[in-house]
N, C-alpha and C positions, 0 to 999 in steps of 0.2 A: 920547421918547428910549428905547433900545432898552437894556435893564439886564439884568443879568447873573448864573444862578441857576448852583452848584456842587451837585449830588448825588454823595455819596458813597456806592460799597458799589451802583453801579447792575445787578450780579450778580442782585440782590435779585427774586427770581421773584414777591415778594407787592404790591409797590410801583413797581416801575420804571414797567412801561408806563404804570398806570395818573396817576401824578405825571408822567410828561412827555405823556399825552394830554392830562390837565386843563391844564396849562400849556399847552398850543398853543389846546384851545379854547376857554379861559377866560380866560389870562391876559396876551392882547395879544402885544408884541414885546420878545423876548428871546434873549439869546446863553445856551443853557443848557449846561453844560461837567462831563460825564459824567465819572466817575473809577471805577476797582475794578482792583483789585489783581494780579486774574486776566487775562492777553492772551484768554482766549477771551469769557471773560464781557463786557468792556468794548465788544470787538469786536460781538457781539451789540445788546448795549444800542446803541450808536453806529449801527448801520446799520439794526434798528427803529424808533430814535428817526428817524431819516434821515429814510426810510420814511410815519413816519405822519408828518412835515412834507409831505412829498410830497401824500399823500393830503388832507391838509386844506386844501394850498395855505399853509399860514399861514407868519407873520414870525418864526421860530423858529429861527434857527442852533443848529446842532450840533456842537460839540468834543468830544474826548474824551482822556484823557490817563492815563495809570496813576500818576502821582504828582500827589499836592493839591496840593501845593507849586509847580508849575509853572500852576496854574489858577486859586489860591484869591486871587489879589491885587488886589483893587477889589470882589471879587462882594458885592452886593445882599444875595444869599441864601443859604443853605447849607442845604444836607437832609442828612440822615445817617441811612441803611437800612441799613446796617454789621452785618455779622455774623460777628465773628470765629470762625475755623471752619469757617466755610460751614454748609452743612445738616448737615452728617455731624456735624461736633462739637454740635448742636443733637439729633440722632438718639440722639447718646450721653448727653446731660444727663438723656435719659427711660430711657435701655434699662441704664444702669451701676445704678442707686437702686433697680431690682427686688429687687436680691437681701437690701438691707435693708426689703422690702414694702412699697415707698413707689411706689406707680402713676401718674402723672402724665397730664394730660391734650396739656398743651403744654409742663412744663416749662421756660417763660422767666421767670419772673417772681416766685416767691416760692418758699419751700423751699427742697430741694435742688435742684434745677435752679436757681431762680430767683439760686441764690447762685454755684453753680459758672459760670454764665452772665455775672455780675457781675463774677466775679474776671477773666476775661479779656477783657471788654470794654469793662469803666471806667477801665484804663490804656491805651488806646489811644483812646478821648476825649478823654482828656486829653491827650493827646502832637495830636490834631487842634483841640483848645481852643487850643493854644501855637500853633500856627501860623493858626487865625483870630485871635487878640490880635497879631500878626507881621502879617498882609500883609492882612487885612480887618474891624477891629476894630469896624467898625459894622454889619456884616451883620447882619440877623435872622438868625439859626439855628436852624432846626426839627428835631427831632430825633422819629422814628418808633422807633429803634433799641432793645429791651426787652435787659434788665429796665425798664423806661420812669421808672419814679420814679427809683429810686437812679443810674439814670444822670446823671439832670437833679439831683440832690442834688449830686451828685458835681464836674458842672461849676461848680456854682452855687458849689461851696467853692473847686475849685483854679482857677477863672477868673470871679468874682463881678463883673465891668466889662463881660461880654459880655450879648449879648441871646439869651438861649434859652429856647424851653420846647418841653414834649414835647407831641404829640401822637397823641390815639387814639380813633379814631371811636367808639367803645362806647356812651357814652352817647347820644350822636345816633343813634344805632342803633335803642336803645332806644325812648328819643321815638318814633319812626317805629314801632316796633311798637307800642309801649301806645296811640298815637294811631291805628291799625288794630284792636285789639281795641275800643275805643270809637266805632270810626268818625267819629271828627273827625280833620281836616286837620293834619298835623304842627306846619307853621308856624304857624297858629293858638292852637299850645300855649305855657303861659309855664313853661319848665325849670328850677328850681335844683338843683345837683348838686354833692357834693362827696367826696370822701374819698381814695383810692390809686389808681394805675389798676387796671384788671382786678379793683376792688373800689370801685366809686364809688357813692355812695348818692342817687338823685334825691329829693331832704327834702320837695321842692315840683313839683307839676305844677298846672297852671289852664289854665282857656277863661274866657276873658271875666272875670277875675277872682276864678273859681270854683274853688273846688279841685276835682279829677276823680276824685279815690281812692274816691269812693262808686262810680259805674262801673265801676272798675277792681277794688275788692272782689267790684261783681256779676259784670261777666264769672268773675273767679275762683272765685265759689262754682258757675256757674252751670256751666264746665268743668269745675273741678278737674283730675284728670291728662294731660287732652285740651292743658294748654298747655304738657307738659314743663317742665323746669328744676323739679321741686317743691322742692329746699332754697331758689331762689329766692323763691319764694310762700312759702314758710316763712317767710322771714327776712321777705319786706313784711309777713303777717298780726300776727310776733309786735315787729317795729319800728317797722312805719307809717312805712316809705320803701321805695324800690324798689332792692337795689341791683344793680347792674351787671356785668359780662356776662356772666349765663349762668352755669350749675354749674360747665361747662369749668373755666371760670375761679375762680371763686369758693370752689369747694373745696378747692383748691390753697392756701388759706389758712388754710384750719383742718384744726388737726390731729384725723386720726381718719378722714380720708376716704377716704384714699391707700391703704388697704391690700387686699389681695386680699378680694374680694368687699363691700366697706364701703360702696360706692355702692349702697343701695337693693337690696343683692343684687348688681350690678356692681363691675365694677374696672375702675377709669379706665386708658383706654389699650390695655383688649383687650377686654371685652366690650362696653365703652361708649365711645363716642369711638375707636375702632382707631388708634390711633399709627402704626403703619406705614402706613398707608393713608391715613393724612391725610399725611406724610410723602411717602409715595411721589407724592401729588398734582401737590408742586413738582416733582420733576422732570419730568413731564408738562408742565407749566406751561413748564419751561425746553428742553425740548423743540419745545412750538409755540414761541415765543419766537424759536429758533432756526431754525426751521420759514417765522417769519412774517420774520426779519431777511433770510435767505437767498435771498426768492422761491419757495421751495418750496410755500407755504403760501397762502393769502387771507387780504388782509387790509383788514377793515371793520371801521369805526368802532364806537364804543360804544353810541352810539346806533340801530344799526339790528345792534344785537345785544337778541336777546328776553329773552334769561338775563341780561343785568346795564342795559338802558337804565334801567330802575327803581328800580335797588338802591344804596340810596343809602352808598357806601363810603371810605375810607382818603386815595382822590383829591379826593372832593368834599370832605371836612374841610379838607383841602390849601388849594384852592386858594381857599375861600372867606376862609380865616385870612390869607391869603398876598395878596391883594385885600384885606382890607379893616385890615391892617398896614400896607397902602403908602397907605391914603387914599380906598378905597373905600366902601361902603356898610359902615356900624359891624352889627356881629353880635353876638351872645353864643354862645360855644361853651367847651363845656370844656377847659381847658388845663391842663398842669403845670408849677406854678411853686413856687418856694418858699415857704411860710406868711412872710408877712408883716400878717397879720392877716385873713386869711379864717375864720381858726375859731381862738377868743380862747383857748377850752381845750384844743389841739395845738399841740404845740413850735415856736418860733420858729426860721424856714429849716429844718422841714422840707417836703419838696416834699407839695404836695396837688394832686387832680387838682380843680378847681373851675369851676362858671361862671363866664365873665370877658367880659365888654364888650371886643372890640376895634376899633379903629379907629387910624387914621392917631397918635395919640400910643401906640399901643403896644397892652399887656395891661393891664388892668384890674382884677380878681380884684375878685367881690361877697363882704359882707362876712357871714356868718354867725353870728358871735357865738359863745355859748356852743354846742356841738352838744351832742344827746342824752346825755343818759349811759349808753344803752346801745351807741349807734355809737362815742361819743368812747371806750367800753372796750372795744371789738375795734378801733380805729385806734391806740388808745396801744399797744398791744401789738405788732400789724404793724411801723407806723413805730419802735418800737423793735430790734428786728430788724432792719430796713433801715438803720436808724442804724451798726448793726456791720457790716451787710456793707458799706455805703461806705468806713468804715475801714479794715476791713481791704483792701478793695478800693486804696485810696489807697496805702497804704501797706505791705503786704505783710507784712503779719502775721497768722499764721498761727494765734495765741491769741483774736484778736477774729473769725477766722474761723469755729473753732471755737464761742466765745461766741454767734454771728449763730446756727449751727446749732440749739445748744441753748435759746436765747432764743426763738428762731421757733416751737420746739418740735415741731424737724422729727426730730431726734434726743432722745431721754430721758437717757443718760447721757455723761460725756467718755469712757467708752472707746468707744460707738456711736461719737462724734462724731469721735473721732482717726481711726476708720477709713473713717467715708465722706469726710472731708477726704481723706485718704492717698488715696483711692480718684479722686476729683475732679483731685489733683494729678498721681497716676501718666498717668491717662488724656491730659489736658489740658496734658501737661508742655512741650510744643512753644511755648503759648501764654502759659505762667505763667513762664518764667526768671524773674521779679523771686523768686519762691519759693526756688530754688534757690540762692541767693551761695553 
């Protein structure tokens, strides 16, 4: 019987194609009902997706509709790539925070970016939570859309009866490269992982029952700088867990990193990581995109592409979660759900990104106990931060926003912090009215 997936936000240059290829070639027969808010972007999305139904042959009907509301009533599924903004207001979450010497890598997820990103797009989850509890209350709901924790916090508070969690390949990422620096076979590995996204700690790796951190130390001595990410390696040598993704990421979390030349000699965003350039990428992306919807372009499958038939990414997390939720082969892949006793020393409902068993009765979250006391004391700190910016996200106050700022320890003082709020609010002001009554 042919069931029925909603993506939201199909605009989205990082996730469209690749989430409706893997559903056509993974995920059997389905009505999958494209939405975004833009007439040019949906149009795009709608006649690619068209497109590589064509090309595959497969059972995949294509809708497409500019409002949820008109699509969201019975669906199966729901994804949400949502980027209030678009790119441009994601261009500015990094390019406005310069001027208080704070550099960012990507800016969505922790910090200032990670907050001013928060504030306008956890009320408009919400307002799509109310109408999946409306017209499809049993849907699975997957959610890609970052800040990725606080968003899934957020719903998990103003709509606690639906089924969501977030997802984000990073860790399974990982796996596949530390199981390449060892040369053992990925799936072979046994992974426990837990922590924030964009800051997830693997506690546990094995082959055959064995832990592999002896290997993974020798690669490490036997490179050293030759494997990049060194605050990464840092952090395994002086934790003994591995965490997750990359410095990009990871520095973005601690304060001290952000400022002109504090990377190792770098500044995240121009000397290291170029922001505009990584930036400028998507629209290239939406380019061929458009290139490939139009006929202008060729267009081949994934698999008989050299640069990504390998690489294992954001779609294959998709649709493996997405099969084996509905009753397929049981997995373990990390997800983000709300602490419900995956880690007995971090707050209860707050969201953790965790190994979890899934299969046809749901998510599963493994259960980790007590964590370290040196991870559980950079997560109590994070998650508390994230705790204020849901707040004030939630509900439009302007004092817990400020609070998220200074707690994060993205700002040092309330007048730093009045002003890069002011600064977050002026820019952003199209997207925040709840700010302004």
């Amino acid at each position: 019987m042919k069931k029925t997936i909603v993506l939201l936000g199909v605009g989205s240059t990082y996730f469209t194609r690749g989430i409706i290829e893997s559903l056509i070639t993974k995920g059997g027969e389905w009505e999958a009902r494209l939405v975004d808010i833009d007439p040019t972007c949906l149009d795009i999305a709608v006649q690619l997706a068209r497109r590589l139904v064509q090309l595959y042959d497969a059972p995949v009907t294509i809708v497409g509709a500019l409002d949820r509301r008109e699509v969201l009533a019975g669906a199966d599924a729901v994804v949400t790539t949502i980027g209030v903004g678009g790119r441009r207001a994601w261009e500015k979450d990094v390019a406005i925070f310069r001027q208080f010497n704070i550099y960012q890598s990507t800016g969505d997820t922790y910090g200032a970016g990670g907050v001013s990103r928060a504030l306008r797009t956890i009320p408009v989850l919400v307002e799509v939570a109310r109408d999946i509890e409306r017209l499809c209350p049993k849907a699975l709901w997957i959610n890609f859309t970052n800040p990725l924790t606080v968003n899934i916090w957020a719903i998990a508070q103003a709509a606690p009866s639906l089924r969501v969690a977030g997802l984000c390949y990073g860790v399974t990422y990982y796996q596949h490269y530390l199981a390449g620096l060892i040369g053992i076979p990925w799936e072979a590995l046994s992974c426990r992982a837990i922590g924030v996204n964009h800051f997830t700690w693997i506690t546990d790796l094995s082959y055959q029952g064995q832990s592999v951190w002896p290997q993974v130390r020798r690669v490490m001595e036997a490179q050293g700088d030759k494997l990049g990410n060194p605050y990464t390696w840092e952090l395994f040598r002086l934790f003994d867990a591995f965490p997750c993704v990359g410095d990009g990421h990871i520095c973005e979390f601690v304060p001290g990193w952000q400022g002109e030349g504090a990377y190792y000699g770098q500044t995240f965003g121009t000397t290291f990581h170029n922001f505009e350039a990584y930036a400028a990428g998507f629209d290239r992306v939406f380019a061929e995109m458009a290139d490939q919807a139009y006929g202008r372009a060729p267009l081949i499958k994934r698999a008989d592409n050299p640069a990504e038939k390998d690489v294992f990414k954001d779609e294959d997390l998709f649709i493996d979660v997405l099969n084996a939720s509905l009753g397929g082969d049981s997995i373990f892949r990390t997800v983000n759900l709300p602490n419900q006793g995956q880690a007995s020393n971090l707050p209860r409902g707050a969201v953790l990104e965790a190994t979890t068993l899934i299969n046809g009765d749901g998510f599963q979250p493994l259960c980790f106990g007590d964590l370290p006391p040196g991870i559980t004391a950079i997560l109590l700190r994070i998650l508390g931060a994230q705790a204020l910016t849901v707040q004030a996200a939630l509900n439009a106050d302007r004092k817990l926003a400020l609070q998220a700022l200074v707690a994060g320890e993205t700002v040092r003082t309330e007048a730093e912090a009045h002003k890069m709020l002011e600064v977050i609010l002026a820019t952003h002001r199209d997207y925040l009215p709840q700010f302004f009554g």
